[in-house]
Biopython code that builds the backbone (N, CA, C, O; Angstrom):
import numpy as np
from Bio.PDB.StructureBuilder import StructureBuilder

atoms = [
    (1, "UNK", "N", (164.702, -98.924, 20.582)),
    (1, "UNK", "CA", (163.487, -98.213, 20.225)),
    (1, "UNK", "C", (162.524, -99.187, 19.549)),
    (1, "UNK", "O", (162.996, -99.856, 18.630)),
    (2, "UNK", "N", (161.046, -99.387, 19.923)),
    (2, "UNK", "CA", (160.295, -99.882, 19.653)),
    (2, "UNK", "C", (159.967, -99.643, 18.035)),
    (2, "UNK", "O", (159.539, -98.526, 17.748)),
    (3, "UNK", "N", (160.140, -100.637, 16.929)),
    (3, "UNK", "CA", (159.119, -100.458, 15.862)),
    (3, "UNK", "C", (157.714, -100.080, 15.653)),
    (3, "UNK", "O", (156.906, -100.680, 16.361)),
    (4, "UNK", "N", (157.331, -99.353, 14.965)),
    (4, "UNK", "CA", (156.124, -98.752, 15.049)),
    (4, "UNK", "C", (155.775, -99.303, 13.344)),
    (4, "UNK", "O", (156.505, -98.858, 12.458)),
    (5, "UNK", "N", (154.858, -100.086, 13.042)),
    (5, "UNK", "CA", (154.867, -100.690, 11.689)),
    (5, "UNK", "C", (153.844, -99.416, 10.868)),
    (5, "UNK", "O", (153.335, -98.465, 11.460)),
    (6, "UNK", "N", (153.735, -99.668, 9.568)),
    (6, "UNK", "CA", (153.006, -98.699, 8.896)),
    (6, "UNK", "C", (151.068, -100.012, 8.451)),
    (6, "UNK", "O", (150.649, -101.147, 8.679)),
    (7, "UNK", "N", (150.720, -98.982, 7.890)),
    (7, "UNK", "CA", (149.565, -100.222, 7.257)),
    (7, "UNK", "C", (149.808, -100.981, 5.874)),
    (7, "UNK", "O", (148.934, -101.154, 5.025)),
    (8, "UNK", "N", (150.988, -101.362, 5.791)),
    (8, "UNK", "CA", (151.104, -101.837, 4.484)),
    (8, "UNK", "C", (152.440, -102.985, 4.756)),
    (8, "UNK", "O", (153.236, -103.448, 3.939)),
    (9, "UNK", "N", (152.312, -103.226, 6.288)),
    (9, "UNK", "CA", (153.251, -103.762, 6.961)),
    (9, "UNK", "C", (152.529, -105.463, 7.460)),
    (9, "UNK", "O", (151.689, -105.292, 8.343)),
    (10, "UNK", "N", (152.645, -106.498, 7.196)),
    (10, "UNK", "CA", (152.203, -107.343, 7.590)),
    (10, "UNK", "C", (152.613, -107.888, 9.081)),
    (10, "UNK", "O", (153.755, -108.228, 9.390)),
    (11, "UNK", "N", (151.550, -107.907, 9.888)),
    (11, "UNK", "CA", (152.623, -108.419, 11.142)),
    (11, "UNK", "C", (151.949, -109.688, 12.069)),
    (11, "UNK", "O", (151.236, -110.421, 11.384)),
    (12, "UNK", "N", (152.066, -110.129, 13.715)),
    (12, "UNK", "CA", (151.405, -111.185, 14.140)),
    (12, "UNK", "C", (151.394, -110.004, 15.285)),
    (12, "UNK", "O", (152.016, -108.982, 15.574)),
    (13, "UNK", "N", (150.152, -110.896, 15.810)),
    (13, "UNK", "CA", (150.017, -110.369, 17.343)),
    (13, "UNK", "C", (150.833, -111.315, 18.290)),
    (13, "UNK", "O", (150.833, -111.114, 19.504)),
    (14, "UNK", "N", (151.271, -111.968, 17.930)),
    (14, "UNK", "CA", (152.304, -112.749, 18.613)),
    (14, "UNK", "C", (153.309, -111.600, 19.124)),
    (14, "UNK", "O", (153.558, -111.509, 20.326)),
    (15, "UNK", "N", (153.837, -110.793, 18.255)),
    (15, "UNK", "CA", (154.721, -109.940, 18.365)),
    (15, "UNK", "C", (154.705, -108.815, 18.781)),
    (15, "UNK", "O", (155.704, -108.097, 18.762)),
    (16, "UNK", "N", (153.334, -108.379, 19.329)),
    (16, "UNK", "CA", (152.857, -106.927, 19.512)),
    (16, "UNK", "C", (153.001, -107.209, 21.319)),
    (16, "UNK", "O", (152.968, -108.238, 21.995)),
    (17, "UNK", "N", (153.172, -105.742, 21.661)),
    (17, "UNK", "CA", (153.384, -105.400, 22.660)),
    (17, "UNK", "C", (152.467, -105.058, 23.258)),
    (17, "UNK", "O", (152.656, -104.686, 24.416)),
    (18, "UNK", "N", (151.087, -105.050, 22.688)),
    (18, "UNK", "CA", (149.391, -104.344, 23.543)),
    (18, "UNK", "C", (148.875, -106.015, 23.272)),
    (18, "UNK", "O", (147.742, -106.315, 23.647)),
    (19, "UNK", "N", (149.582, -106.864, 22.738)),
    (19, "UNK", "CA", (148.856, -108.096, 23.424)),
    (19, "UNK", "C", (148.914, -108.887, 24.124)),
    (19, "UNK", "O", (149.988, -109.483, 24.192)),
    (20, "UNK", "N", (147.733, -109.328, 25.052)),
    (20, "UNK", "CA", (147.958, -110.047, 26.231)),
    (20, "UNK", "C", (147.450, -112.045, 25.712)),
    (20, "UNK", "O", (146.310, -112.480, 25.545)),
    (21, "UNK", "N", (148.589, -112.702, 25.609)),
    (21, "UNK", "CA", (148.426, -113.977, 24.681)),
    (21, "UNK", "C", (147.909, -115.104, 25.917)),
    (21, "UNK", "O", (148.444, -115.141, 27.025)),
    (22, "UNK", "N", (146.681, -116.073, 25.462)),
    (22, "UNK", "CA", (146.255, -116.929, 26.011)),
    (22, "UNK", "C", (146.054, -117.913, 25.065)),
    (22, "UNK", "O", (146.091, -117.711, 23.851)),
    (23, "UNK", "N", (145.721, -119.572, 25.900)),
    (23, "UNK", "CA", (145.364, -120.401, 25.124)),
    (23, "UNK", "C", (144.855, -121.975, 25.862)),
    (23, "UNK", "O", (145.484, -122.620, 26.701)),
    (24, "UNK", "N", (143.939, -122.208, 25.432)),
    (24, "UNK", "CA", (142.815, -123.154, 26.007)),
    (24, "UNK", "C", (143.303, -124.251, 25.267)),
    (24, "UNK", "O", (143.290, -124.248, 24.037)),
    (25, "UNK", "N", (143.891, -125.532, 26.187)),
    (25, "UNK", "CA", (144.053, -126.287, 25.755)),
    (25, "UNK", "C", (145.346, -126.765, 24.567)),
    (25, "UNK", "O", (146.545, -126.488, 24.597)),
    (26, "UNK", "N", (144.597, -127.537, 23.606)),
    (26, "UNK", "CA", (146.010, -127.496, 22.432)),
    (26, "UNK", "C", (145.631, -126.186, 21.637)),
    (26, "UNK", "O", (146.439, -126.051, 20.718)),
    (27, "UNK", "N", (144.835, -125.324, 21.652)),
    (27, "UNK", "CA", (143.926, -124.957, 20.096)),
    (27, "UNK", "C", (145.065, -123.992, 20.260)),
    (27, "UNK", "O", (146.022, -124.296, 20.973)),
    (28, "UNK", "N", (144.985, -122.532, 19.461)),
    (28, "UNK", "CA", (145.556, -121.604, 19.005)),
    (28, "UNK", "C", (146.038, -120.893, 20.009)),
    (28, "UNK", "O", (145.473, -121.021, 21.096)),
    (29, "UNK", "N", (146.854, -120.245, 19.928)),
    (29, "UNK", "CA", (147.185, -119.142, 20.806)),
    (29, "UNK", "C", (146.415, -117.654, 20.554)),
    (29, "UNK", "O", (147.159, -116.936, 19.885)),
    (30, "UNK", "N", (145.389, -117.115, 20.829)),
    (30, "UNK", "CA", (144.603, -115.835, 20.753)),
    (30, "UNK", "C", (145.316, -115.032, 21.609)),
    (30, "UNK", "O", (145.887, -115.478, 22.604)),
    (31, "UNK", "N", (145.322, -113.483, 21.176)),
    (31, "UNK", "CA", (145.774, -112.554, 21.810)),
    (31, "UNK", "C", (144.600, -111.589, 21.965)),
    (31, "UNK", "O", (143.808, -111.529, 21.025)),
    (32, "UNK", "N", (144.395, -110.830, 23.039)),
    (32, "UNK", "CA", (143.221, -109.304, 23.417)),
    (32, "UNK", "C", (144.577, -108.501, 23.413)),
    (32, "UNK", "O", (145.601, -108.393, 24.088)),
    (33, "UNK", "N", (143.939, -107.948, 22.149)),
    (33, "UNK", "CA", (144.561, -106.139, 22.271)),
    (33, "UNK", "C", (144.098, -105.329, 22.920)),
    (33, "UNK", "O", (142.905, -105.037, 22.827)),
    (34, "UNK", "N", (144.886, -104.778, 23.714)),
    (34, "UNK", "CA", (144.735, -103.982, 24.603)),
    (34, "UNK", "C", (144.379, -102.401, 24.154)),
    (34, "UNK", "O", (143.786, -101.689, 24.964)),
    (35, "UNK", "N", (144.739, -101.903, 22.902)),
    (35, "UNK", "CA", (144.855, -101.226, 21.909)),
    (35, "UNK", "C", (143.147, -101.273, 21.432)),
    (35, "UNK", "O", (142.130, -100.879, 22.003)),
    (36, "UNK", "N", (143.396, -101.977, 20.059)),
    (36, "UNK", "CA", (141.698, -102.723, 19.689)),
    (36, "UNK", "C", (140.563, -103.129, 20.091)),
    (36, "UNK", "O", (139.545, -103.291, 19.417)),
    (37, "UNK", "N", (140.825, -103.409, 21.903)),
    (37, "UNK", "CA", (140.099, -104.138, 22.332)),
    (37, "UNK", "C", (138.924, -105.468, 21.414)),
    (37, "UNK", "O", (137.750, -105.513, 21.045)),
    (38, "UNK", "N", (139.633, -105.993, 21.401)),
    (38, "UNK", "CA", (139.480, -107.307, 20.272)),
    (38, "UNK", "C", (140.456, -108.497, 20.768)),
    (38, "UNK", "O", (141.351, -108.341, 21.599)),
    (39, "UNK", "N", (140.145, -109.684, 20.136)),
    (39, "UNK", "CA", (140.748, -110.938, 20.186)),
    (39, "UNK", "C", (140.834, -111.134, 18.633)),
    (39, "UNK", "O", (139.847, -110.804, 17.976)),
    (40, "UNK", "N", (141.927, -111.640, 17.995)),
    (40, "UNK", "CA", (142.730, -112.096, 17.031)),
    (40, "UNK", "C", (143.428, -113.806, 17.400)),
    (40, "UNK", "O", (143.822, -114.181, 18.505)),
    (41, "UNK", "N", (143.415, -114.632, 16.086)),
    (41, "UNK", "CA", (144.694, -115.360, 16.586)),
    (41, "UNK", "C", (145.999, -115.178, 16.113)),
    (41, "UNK", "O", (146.326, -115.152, 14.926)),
    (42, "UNK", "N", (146.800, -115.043, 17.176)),
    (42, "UNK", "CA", (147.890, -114.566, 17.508)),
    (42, "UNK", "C", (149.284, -114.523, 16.108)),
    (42, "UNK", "O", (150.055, -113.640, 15.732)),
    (43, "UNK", "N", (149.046, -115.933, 15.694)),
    (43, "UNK", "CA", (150.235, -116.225, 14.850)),
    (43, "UNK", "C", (149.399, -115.954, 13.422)),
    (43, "UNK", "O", (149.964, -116.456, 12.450)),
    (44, "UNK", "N", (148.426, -115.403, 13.193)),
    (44, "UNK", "CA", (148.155, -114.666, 12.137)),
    (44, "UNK", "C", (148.447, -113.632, 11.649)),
    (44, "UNK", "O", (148.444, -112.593, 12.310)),
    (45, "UNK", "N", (148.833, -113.687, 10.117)),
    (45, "UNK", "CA", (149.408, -111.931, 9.781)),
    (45, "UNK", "C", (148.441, -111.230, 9.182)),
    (45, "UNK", "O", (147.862, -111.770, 8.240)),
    (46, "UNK", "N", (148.106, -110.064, 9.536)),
    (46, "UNK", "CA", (147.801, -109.455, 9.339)),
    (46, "UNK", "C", (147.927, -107.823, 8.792)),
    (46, "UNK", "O", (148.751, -107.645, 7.895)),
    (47, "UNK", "N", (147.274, -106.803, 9.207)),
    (47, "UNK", "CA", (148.100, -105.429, 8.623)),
    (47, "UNK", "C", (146.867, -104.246, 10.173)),
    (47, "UNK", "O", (145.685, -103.970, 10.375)),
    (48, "UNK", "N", (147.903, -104.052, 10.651)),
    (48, "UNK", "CA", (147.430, -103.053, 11.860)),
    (48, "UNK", "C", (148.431, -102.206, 12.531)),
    (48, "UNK", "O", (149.450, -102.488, 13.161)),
    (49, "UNK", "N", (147.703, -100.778, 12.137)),
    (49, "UNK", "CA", (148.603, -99.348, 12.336)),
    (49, "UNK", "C", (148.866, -99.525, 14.245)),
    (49, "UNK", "O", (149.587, -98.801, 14.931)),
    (50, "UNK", "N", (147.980, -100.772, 14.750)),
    (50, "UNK", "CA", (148.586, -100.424, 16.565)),
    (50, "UNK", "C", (150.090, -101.333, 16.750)),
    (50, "UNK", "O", (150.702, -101.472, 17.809)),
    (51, "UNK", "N", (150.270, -101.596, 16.115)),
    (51, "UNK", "CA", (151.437, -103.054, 16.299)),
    (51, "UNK", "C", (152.805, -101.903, 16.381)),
    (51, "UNK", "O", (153.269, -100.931, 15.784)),
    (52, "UNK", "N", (153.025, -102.687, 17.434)),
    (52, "UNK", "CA", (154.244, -102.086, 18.148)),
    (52, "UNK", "C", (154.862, -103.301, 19.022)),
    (52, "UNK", "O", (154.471, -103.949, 19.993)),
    (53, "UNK", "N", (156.407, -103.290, 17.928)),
    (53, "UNK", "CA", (157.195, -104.919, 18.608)),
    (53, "UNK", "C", (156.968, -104.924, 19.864)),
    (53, "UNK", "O", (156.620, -103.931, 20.503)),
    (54, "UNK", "N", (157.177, -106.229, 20.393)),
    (54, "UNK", "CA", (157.234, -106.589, 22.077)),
    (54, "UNK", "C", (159.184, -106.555, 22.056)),
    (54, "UNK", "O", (160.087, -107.000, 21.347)),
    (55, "UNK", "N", (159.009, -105.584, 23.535)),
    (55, "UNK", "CA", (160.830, -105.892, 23.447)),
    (55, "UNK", "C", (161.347, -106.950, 23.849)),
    (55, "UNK", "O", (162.522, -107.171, 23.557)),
    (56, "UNK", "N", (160.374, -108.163, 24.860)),
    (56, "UNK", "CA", (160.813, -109.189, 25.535)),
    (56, "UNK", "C", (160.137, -110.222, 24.553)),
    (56, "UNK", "O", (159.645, -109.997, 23.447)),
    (57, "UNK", "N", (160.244, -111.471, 25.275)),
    (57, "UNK", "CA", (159.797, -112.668, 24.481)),
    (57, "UNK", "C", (158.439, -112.619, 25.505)),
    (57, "UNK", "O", (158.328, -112.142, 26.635)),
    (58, "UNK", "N", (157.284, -113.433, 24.488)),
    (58, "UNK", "CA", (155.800, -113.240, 24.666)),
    (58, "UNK", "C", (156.022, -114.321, 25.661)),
    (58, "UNK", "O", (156.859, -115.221, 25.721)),
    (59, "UNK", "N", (154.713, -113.864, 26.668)),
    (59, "UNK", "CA", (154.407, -115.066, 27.721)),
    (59, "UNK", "C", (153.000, -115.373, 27.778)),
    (59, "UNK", "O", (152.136, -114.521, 27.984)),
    (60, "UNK", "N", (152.744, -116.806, 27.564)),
    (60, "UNK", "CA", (151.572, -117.105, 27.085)),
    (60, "UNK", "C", (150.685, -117.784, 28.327)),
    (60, "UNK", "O", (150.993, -118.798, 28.953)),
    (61, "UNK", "N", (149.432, -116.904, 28.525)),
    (61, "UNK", "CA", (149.124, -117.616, 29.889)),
    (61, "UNK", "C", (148.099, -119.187, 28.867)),
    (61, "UNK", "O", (147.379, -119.259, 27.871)),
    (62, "UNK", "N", (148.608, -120.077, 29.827)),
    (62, "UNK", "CA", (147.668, -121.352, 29.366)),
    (62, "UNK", "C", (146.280, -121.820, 30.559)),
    (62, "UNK", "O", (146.418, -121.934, 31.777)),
    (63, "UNK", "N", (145.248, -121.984, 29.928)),
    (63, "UNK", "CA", (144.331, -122.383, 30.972)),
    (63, "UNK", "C", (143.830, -123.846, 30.157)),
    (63, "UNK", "O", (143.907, -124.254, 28.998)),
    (64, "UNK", "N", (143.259, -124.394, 31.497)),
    (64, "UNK", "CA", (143.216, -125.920, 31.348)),
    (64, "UNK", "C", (141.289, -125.917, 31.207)),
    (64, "UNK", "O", (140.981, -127.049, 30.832)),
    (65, "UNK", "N", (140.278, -125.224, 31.348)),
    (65, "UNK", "CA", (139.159, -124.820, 30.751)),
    (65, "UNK", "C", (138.249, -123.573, 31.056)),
    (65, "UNK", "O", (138.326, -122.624, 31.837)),
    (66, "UNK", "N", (137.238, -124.043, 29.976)),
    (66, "UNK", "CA", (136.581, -122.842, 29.371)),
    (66, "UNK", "C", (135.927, -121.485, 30.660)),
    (66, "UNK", "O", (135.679, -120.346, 30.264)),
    (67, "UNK", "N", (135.731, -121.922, 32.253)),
    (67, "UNK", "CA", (135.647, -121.864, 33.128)),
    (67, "UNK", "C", (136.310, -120.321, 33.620)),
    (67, "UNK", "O", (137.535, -120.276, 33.728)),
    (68, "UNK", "N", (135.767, -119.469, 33.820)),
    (68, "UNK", "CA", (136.156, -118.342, 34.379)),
    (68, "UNK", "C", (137.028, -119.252, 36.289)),
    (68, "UNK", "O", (137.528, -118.524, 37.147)),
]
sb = StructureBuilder()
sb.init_structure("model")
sb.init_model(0)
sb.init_chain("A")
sb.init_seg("    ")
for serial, (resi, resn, name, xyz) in enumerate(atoms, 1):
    if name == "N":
        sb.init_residue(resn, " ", resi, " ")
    sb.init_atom(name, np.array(xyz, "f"), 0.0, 1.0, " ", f" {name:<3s}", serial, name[0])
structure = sb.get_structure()
């Protein structure tokens, strides 16, 4: 069963399950919540009532530039 955190819960979007994780180059890993519709970086903690663990391990798409 998926964790469902409270707001007094610090967590990463690394770990959330409504985020879809990318990253340009060396810089950060950013996640779009799918939830929030927003971008965060990823390995930041924060405190958000949508965070709901990922049951698998995160897969991070990498792009090589800024270039749609």
């Amino acid at each position: 069963m998926a964790l469902k955190q409270t707001e007094q819960t610090f967590v990463q979007c690394l770990n959330c399950k409504w985020a879809e994780l990318m990253q340009w180059f060396e810089n950060p890993v950013v996640a779009h919540c799918h939830k929030r519709k927003d971008r965060q970086v990823a390995a930041t903690r924060r405190l958000c009532k949508e965070y709901t663990e990922r049951g698998t391990e995160p897969v991070i798409t990498h792009y090589d530039s800024y270039e749609d």
